[in-house]
C-alpha positions as CSV (number, residue, x, y, z in Angstrom):
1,X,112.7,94.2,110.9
2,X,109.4,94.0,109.0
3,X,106.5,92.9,111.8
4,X,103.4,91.4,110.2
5,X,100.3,89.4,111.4
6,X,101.0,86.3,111.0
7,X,97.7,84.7,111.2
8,X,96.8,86.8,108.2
9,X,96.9,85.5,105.3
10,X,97.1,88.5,102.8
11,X,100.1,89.7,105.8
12,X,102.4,86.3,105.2
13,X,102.0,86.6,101.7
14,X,103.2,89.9,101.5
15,X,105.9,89.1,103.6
16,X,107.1,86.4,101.8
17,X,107.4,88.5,99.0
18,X,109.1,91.1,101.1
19,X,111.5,88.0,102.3
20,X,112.0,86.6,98.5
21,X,113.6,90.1,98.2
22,X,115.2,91.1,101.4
23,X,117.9,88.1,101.1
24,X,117.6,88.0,105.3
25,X,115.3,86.5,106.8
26,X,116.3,88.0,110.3
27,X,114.8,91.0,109.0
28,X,111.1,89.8,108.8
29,X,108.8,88.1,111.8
30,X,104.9,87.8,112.6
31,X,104.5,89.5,115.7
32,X,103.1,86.4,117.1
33,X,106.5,85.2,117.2
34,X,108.4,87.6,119.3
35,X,108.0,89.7,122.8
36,X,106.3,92.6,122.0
37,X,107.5,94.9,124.6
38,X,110.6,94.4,123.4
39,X,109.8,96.4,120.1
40,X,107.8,99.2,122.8
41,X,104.7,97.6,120.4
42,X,101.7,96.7,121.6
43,X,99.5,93.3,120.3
44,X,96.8,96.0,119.2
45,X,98.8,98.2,117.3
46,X,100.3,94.8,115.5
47,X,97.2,93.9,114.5
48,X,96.0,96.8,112.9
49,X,99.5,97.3,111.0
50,X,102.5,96.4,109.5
51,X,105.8,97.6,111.0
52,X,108.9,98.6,110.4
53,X,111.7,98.6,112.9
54,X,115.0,100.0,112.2
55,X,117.2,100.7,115.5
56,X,115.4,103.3,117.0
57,X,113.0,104.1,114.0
58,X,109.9,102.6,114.2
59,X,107.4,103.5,111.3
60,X,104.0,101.9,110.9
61,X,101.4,101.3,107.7
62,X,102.3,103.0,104.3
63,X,105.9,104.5,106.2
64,X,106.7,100.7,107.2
65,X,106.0,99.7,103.6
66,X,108.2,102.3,102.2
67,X,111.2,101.4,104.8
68,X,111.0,97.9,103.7
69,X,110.9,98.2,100.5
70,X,113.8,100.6,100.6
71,X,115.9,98.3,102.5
72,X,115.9,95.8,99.5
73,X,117.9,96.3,96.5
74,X,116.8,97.0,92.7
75,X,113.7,98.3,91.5
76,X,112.1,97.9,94.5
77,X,114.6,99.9,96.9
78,X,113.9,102.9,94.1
79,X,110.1,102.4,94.8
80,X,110.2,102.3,98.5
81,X,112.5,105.6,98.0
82,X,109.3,107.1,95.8
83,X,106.7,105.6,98.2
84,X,108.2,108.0,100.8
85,X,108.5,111.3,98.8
86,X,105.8,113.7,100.6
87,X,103.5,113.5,98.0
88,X,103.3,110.0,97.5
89,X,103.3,109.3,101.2
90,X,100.3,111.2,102.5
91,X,98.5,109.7,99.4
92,X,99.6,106.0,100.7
93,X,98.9,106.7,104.4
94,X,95.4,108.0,103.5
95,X,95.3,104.2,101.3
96,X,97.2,102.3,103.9
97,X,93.9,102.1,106.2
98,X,91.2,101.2,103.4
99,X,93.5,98.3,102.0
100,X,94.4,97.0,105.8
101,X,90.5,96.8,106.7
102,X,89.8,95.0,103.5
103,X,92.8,93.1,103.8
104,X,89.9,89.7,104.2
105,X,88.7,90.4,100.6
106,X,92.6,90.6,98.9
107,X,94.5,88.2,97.5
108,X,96.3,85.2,99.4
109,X,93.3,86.6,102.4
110,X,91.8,83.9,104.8
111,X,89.3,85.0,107.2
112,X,91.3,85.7,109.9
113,X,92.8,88.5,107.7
114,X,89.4,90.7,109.2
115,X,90.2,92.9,111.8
């Protein structure tokens, strides 16, 4: 399951284009929707990133992006596959952070994007 912010506006559009290609929408929530403590997440981890929660796998930022994206099929499954290659990875994990505190000034952004 991909967990987002869902009073973010950059965050539900990104989901939604997450959900356009996931083809199950069981697979993608705003954390405001669900019990936490049931994920062993907290509301200030959920707020700072995106997650991604796979049985017992839980991956956060630029990993939860790469699980997700892997999870779909097509061209998108092959780039979530790159995304995690340990190159690219430590690249998007040292991005991850600079994109998610600028997250107000992106696309689809309203101000309660700003952490």
């Amino acid at each position: 399951m991909l967990i987002y912010d869902g009073d973010c506006g950059f965050c539900t559009s990104s989901a939604a284009w997450f959900a356009r290609r996931a083809q199950d929408d069981r697979r993608i929530a705003p954390w405001q929707s669900l019990d936490l403590d049931d994920y062993g997440l907290t509301e200030a981890q959920v707020t700072e990133s995106v997650y991604w929660v796979d049985g017992d796998r839980i991956a956060a930022g630029a990993d939860a992006a790469a699980a997700a994206m892997a999870s779909v099929s097509g061209i998108w499954k092959l780039t979530g596959h790159v995304l995690a290659l340990p190159g690219v990875i430590h690249l998007a994990r040292l991005l991850y952070p600079v994109i998610a505190r600028n997250r107000h000034r992106l696309p689809g952004s309203t101000d309660a994007c700003r952490l």
